[in-house]
C-alpha distance (Angstrom), angle and dihedral (degrees) to the residues before:
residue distance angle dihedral
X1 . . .
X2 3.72 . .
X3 3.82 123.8 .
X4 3.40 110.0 -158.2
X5 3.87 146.1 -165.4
X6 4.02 121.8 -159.2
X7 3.40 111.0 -144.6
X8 3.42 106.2 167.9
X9 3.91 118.9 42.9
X10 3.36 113.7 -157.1
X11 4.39 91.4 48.6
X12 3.63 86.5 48.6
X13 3.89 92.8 57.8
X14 3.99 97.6 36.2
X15 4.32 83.2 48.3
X16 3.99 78.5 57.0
X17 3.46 95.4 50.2
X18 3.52 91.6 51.7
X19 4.08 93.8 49.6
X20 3.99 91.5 51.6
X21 4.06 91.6 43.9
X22 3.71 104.3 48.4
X23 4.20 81.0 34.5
X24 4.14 99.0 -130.4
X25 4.12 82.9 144.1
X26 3.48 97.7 98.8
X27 3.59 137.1 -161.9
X28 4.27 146.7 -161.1
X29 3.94 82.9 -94.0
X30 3.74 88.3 65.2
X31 3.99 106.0 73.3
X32 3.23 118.3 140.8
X33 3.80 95.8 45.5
X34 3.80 119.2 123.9
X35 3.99 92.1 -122.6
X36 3.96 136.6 16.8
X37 3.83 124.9 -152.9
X38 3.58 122.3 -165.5
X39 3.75 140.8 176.8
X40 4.08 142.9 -151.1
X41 3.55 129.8 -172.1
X42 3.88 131.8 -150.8
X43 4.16 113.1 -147.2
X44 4.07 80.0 -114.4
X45 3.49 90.5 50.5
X46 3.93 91.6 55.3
X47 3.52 88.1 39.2
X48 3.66 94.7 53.2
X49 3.94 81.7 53.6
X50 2.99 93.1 62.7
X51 3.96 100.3 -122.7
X52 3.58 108.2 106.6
X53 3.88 114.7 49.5
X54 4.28 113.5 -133.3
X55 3.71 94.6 -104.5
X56 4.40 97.3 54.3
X57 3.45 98.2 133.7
X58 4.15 95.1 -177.8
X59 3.82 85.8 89.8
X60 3.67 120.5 91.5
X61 4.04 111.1 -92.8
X62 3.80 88.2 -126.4
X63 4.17 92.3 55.6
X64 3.69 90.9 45.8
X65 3.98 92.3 45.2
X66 3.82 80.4 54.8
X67 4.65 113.6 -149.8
X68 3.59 88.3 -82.0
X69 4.21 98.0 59.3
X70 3.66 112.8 113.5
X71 4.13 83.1 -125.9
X72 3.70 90.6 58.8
X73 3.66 97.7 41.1
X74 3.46 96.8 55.3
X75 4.00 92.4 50.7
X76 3.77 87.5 48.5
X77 3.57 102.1 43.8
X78 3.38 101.0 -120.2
X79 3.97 91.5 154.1
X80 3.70 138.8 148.8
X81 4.09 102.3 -12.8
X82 3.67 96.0 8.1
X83 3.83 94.1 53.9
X84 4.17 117.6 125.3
X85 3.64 95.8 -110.3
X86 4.15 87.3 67.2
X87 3.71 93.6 53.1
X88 3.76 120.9 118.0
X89 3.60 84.5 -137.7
X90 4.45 148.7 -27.9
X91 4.26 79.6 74.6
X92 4.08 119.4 115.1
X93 4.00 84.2 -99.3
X94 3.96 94.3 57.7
X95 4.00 102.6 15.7
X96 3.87 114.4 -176.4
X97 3.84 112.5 -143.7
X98 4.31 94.8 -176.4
X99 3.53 136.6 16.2
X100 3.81 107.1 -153.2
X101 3.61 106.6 -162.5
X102 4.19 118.9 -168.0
X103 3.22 136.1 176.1
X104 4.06 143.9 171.2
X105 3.61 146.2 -162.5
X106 4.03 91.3 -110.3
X107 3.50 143.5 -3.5
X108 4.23 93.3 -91.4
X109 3.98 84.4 60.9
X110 3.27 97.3 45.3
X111 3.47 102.8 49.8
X112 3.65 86.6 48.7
X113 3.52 100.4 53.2
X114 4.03 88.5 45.8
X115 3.29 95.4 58.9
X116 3.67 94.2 44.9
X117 3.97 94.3 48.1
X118 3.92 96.4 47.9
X119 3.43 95.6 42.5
X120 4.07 83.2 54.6
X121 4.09 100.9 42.0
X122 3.87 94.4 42.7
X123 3.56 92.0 59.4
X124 3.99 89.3 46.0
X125 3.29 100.3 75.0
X126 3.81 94.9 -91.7
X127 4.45 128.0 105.6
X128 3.53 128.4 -174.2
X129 3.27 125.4 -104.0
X130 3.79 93.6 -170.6
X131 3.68 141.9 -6.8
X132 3.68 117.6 -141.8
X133 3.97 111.4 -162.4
X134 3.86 118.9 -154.8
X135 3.96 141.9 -159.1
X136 3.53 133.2 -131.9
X137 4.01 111.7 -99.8
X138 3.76 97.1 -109.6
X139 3.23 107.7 -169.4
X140 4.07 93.9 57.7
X141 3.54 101.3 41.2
X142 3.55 94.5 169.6
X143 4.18 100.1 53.8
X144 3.64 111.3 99.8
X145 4.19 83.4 -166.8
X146 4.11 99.6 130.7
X147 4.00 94.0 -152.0
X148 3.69 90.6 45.3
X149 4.34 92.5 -108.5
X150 3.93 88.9 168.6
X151 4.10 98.6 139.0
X152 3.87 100.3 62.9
X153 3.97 95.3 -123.7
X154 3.70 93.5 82.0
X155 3.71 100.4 44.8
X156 4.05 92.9 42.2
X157 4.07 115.5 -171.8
X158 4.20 102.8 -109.9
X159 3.76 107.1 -146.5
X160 3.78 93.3 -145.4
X161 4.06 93.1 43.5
X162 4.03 118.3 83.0
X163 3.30 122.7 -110.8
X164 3.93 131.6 -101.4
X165 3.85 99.6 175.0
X166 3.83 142.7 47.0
X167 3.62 97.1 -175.2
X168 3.81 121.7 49.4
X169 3.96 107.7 -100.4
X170 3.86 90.1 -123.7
X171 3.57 127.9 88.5
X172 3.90 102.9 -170.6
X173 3.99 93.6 98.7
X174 4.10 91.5 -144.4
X175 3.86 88.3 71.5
X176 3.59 125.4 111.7
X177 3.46 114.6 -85.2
């Protein structure tokens, strides 16, 4: 995972461009490819790229408030030792305005695509504020599921969304069906 920080605007948009064109923003309907890319915005982070103005209220009040808004604190818990303000980062002294997220088959691919993605958004306009490294989900080695939804409860079937799968992504057969 990459935490990231545009800095420059106009880069950070053309860098988009680029993603969407050559089609390295990937998807559920990709499996089977050797590497997956994905991306997340913050309301800053849109805001800082300059395509939402401050006052666009069609966004949730809780993404516009942001984790580390006293509002959204306080209805989380994030109290005494917990608060924003002790956070190595995502607070109003280290704000993150993308999460990059990539991943690969194996190590080879990864490295690869690494190297090719941080060469491209460092000279977009864009640093990190923090890389995040993760590990394969051992004990499902055949789930392709990048937050490790295995059991069926946390990646729930949405009536209205489409749907990527015809078998359940876990193997364990006592999982939720």
């Amino acid at each position: 995972y990459y935490l990231l920080k545009i800095d420059d605007p106009g880069k950070a948009r053309a860098w988009l461009r680029t993603l969407s064109k050559e089609k390295r923003i990937t998807n559920g309907s990709h499996r089977g490819t050797t590497w997956c890319l994905n991306l997340a915005f913050s309301y800053k982070g849109l805001i800082n790229l300059q395509q939402i103005g401050r006052s666009n209220e069609s966004f949730e009040l809780a993404f516009r408030d942001g984790m580390d808004s006293d509002r959204r604190s306080v209805v989380l818990g994030e109290q005494g030792e917990n608060k924003p303000q002790k956070w190595y980062w995502g607070n109003k002294d280290e704000p993150v305005d993308v999460l990059l997220m990539l991943y690969a088959k194996n190590d080879a691919i990864h490295e690869e695509r690494k190297n090719y993605e941080e060469s491209a958004f460092s000279s977009a306009g864009i640093h990190v504020i923090k890389k995040l490294e993760t590990l394969p989900i051992q004990d499902y080695p055949s789930t392709k599921e990048h937050f490790g939804f295995v059991d069926g409860i946390s990646d729930p079937i949405v009536e209205v969304f489409p749907k990527t799968t015809k078998t359940p992504i876990s193997t364990d057969p006592q999982a939720p069906r």
